[in-house]
N, C-alpha and C positions, 0 to 999 in steps of 0.2 A: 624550597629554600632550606639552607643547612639549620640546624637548631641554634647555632650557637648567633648565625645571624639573625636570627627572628628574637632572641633573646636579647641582643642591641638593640635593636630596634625597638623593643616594647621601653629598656632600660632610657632609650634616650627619650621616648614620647613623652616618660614619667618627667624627666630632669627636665624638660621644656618648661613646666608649669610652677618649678619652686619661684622665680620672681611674684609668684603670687604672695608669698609669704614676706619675702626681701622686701618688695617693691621698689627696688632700684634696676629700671631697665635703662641700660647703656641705647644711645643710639650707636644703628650697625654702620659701623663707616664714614663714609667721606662727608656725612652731615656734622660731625663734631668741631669743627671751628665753622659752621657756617652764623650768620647774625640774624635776626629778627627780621621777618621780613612784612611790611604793612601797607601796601599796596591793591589800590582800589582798580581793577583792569577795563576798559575801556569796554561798555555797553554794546555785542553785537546788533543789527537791528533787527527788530522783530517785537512782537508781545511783551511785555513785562510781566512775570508769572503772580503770584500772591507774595512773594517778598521782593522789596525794592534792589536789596543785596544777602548773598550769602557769604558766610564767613568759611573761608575753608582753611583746615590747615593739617601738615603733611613733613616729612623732615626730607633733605635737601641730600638726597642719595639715591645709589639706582636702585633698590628693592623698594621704592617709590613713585617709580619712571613714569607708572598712568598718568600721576597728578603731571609730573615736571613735564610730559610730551604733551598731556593734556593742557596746560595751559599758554605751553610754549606755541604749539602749534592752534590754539584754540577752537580748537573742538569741544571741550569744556564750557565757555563760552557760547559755542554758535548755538549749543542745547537750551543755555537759558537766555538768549533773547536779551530783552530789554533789561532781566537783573540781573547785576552787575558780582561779579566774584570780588570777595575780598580776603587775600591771602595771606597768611601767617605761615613761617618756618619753625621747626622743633627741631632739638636737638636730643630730646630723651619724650618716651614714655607717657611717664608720671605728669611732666609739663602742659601735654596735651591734654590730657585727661582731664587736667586741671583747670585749664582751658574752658575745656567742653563742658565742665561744672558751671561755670561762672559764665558762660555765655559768650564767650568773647571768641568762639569759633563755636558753628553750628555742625559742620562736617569734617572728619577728620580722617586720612589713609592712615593707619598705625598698625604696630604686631599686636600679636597673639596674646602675648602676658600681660600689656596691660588694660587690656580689652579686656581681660578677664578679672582682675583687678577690680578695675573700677567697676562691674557690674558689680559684682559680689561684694564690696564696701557700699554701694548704695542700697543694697538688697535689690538690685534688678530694675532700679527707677530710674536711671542717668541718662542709659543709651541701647542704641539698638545694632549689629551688626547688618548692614544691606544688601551689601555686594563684596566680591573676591578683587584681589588683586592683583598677589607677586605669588608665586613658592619658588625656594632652592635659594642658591644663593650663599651657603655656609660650608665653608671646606676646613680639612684639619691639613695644614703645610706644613715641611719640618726641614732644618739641613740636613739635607741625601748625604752627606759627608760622617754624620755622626746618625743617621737614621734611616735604615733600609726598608724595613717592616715593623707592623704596626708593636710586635713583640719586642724592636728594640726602644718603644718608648721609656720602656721603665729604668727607673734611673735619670731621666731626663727631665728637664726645665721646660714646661709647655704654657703660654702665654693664654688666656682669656679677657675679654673687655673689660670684666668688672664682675665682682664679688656678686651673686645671685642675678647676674647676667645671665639670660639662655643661655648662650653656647658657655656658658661658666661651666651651669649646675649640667648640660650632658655631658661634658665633658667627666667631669665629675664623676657621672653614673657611666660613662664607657669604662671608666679607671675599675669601676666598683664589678662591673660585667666582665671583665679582665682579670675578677681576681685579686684585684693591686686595693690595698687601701695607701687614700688620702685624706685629709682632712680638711673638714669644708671650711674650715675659718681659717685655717693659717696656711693652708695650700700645701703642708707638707706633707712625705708620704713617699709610695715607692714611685711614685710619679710628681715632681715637684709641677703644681700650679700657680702661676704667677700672673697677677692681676696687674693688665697692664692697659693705660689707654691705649683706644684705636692711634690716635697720633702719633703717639709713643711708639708702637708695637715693630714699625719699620726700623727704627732704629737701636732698639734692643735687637733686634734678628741681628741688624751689619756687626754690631758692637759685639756677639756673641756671648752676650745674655741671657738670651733665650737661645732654646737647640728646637722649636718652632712655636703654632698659633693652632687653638681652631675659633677663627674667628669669619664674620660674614665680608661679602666684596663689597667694597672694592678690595678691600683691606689683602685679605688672601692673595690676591693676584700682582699687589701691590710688594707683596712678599717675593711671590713669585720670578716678579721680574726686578729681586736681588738675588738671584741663586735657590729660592728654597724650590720645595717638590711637592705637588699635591698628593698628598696619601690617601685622602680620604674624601668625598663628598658628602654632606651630610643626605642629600637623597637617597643616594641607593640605600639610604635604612629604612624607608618609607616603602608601602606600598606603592606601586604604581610611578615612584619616585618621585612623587609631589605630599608637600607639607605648607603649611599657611605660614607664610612671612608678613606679607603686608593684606588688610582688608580694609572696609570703609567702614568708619564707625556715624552714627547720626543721634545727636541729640533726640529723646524719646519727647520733652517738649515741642522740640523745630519740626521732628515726624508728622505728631498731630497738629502743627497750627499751619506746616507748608510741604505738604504730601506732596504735591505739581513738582516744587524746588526739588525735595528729597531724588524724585521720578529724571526729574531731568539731567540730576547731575550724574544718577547712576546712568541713567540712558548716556552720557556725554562721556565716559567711563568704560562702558562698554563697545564705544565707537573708537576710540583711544586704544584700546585693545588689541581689537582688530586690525586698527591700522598699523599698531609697532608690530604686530606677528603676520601681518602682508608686507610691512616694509623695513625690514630690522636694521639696515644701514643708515636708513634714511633715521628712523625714531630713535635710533642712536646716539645722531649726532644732534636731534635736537634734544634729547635728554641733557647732554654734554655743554648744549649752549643753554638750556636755562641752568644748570650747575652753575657754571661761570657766571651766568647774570647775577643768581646767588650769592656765590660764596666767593668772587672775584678769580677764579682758577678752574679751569677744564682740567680731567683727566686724560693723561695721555694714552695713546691708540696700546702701549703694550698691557697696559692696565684694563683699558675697558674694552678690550674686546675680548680676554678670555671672559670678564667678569660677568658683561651681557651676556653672552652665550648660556651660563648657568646659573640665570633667572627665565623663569617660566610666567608671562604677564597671563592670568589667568581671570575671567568674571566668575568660578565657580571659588566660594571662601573655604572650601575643604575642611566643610562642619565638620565631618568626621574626626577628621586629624585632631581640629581643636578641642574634639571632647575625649579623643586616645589622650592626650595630653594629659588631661585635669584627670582621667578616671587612674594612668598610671601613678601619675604623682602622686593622688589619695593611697591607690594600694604599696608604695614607697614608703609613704609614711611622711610624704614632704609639707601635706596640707591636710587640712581639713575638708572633707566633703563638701564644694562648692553645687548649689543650687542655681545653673545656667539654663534653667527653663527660663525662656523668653529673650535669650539673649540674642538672634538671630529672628530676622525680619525681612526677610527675602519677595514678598509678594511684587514689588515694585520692579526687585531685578528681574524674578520671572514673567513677568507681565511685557517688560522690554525684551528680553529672549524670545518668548514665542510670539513676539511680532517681527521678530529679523529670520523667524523659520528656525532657533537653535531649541535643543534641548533644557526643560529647566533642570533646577539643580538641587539640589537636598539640602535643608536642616541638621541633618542628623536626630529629629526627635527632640531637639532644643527652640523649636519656633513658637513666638507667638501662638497663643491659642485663641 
């Protein structure tokens, strides 16, 4: 690999992790006007495990798709038997977490940053990471009219979700790998950055206020199919072209008092998996219909089907990644040296892997001891 891209690549793992610091993670996409959601789902039959009900909760977009085909299709469900799912929607981060403090959701699909977050503000006593989910998912789109190459960005207006937002702060540090300064609070700079909601962001693009975005899908595609061009995907900065977008985060109290519960849902999680990457049209369009049950609107086919395509629904959480993240950021200078021993808890999800014959999956050196 050329130097200059493995130097991106380290430059963006670091920018991944300053939300640790902000603690404002934007939801990626199409979950930002979805509403609360508190629905009790109807008891498959079978056993009841050691809790009556689980609380789960999850934000209402596709870099979430296990949960939404998970409970849409209920296979979620048919793992735990007699107890009953009880689901909550996000729209950010921080919410969830917050959530997950207070008890009022026991399991949660979430990103990276504030899984990281909230261990390291508890000192490692909140939650535990179980199982993988999503990677990919985040593109840089721009008008091909005013932008050919990645060199004709400078001088130009590029949109992000929100001020210490992931794809904010790489953006950010691509600027800074580039050569180019900007400036993290006011966005100005030889690259103007402009913090704009996901909502928002479509129509700044028509309106010609922004000259593009790097933001996650649906959003990008959503760009896409108004004239813009993909320039960049955030994977190919990645090894292997997987990065950790979404995982399953679990109560470290609900761990210890309902391991079965924990066991099953990853187990139901893992079956979800498998069936949207055996059946991607079909798990498509049930993603698409619990959206809608959600948030009262389906995406349309020109939107989600480049969008699916470049999410990768995965059970391995891509320890690795999430600890390139927090060790670049440190050497950046974005954070303070985080203590993420113990933040991953994988025994359960390996345990369901080599009972289906798969491979298990690494830690990174961050698990439970």
């Amino acid at each position: 690999m050329p130097a200059s891209r493995t130097t991106l690549r380290r430059g963006l793992a670091a920018a991944a992790a300053l939300p640790l610091l902000i603690g404002a993670v934007a939801s990626c996409g199409y979950g930002s006007e979805s509403k609360k959601d508190d629905k009790v789902a109807p008891a498959a039959k079978g056993k009841k495990l050691s809790a009556d009900t689980v609380k789960l909760g999850y934000f209402p977009n596709l870099t979430h798709a296990t949960a939404l085909v998970g409970e849409q299709q209920g296979i979620l469900q048919k793992e735990l038997g007699g107890t009953q799912i009880k689901s909550t929607t996000f729209n950010a981060g921080p919410s969830e977490i917050e959530a997950l403090n207070a008890g009022s959701i026991d399991i949660g699909f979430i990103g990276p940053s504030p899984a990281i977050n909230g261990f390291t503000k508890s000192k490692g006593k909140n939650l535990r990471i179980v199982a993988g989910s999503a990677s990919g998912g985040v593109k840089l789109v721009v008008n091909p009219k005013k932008i050919k190459t990645l060199d004709d960005l400078k001088g130009k207006k590029i949109a992000t979700p929100q001020l210490g937002n992931t794809q904010d702060v790489a953006f950010l540090n691509w600027i800074a790998e580039k050569g180019w300064k900007a400036d993290a609070q006011s966005g100005k700079g030889d690259v103007s950055v402009v913090r704009t909601d996901n909502k928002i962001t479509p129509d700044a693009y028509k309106s010609g206020s922004i000259d593009g975005a790097w933001v996650p899908e649906p959003v990008a595609s959503r760009l896409v199919s108004q004239g813009a061009k993909v320039l960049l995907d955030e994977s190919t900065l990645w090894p292997d072209n997987k990065f950790v977008i979404t995982h399953i985060i679990v109560s470290q109290k609900f761990l210890k008092s309902h391991p079965d519960v924990v066991e099953a849902v990853v187990r139901g999680s893992v079956k979800t998996n498998a069936w949207i990457n055996a059946n991607p049209d079909l798990a498509k369009a049930a993603a698409n219909a619990k959206l809608k049950a959600l948030t009262g609107k389906e995406l349309p086919a020109e939107i989600i089907d480049p969008a699916w395509k470049s999410i990768l629904f995965t059970d391995d959480p891509l320890a690795s990644t999430l600890k390139t993240q927090a060790d670049y950021a440190v050497k950046a200078g974005l954070l303070e040296k985080p203590d993420l021993n113990g933040i991953y808890d994988l025994t359960g999800l390996n345990k369901v892997l080599k009972a289906d014959g798969k491979p298990e999956v690494a830690d990174a050196g961050l698990g439970v001891k």
